[in-house]
N, C-alpha and C positions, 0 to 999 in steps of 0.2 A: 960336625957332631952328629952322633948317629939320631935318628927320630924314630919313637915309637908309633905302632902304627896308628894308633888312637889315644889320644891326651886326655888322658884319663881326670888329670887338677881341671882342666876345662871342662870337659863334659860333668864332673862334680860341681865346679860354679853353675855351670850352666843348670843343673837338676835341684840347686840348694841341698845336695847332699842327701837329696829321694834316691836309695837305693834300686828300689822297681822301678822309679821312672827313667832310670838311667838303662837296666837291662830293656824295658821299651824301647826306649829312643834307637838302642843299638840296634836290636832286633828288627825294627821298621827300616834303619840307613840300610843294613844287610838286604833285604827285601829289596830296600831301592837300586841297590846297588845293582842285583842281575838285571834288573827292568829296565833300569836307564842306559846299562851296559849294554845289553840286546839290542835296543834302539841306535845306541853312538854305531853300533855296528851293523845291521841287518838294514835300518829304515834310508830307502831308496829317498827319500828327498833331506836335503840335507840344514833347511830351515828345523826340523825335525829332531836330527841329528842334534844341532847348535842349541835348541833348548832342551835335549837331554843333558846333554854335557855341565848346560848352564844350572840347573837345579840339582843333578848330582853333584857339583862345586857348593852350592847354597848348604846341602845337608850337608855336606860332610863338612864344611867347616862349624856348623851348627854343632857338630859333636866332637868336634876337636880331629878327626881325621886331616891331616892338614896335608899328606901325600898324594891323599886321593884328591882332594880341593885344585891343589897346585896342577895334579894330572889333566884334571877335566878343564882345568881354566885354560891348558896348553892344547888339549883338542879342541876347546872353541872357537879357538885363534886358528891353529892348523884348518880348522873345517871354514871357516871364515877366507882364509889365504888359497885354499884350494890347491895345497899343493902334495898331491897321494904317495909320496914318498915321507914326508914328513907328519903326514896326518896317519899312516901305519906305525912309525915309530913312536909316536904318542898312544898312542890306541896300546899299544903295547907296555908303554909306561903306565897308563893307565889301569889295564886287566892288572898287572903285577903290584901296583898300589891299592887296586881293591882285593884282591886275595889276600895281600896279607892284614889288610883291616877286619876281612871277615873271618878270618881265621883270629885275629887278637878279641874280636868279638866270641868267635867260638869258646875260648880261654876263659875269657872274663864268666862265660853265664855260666863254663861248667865249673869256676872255682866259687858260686856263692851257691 
């Protein structure tokens, strides 16, 4: 079944229905999103690495992104396993799971 890129009934549970807190919440995951992405990718020690991945997993399940969650919980693992063939194809599931969350976020702020 196809998944949207951000669950929207979630992240409204999650806000009780706060319209502003919700365009926050997204707005700061998107934020987090390139920061903790930079790091999965650029920072040379790889304890580092393991808890970007690991708190980009936290937020984004926090707001219902649940492709991005599932992405970053597979680069924890791959970065864990050490094995650079398989930690590339993650990394790339990942980039492609947060583009199109922040792009569903782009959507959302400019349709209120």
């Amino acid at each position: 079944m196809p998944q949207t890129a951000i669950d929207l009934d979630h992240l409204t549970r999650q806000t009780g229905g706060d319209h502003e807190l919700e365009r926050e919440l997204l707005a700061l995951f998107a934020q987090q999103c390139v920061r903790h992405l930079r790091t999965i990718h650029q920072a040379a020690d790889a304890r580092a690495r393991m808890d970007a991945a690991h708190t980009l997993q936290g937020a984004a399940r926090a707001i219902g992104a649940w492709q991005v969650a599932d992405a970053a919980a597979a680069i924890e693992r791959q970065l864990a396993d050490a094995d650079p063939r398989r930690t590339e194809a993650a990394m790339d599931t990942l980039a492609l799971a947060a583009a199109e969350a922040r792009a569903a976020i782009t959507r959302y702020d400019s349709a209120a």
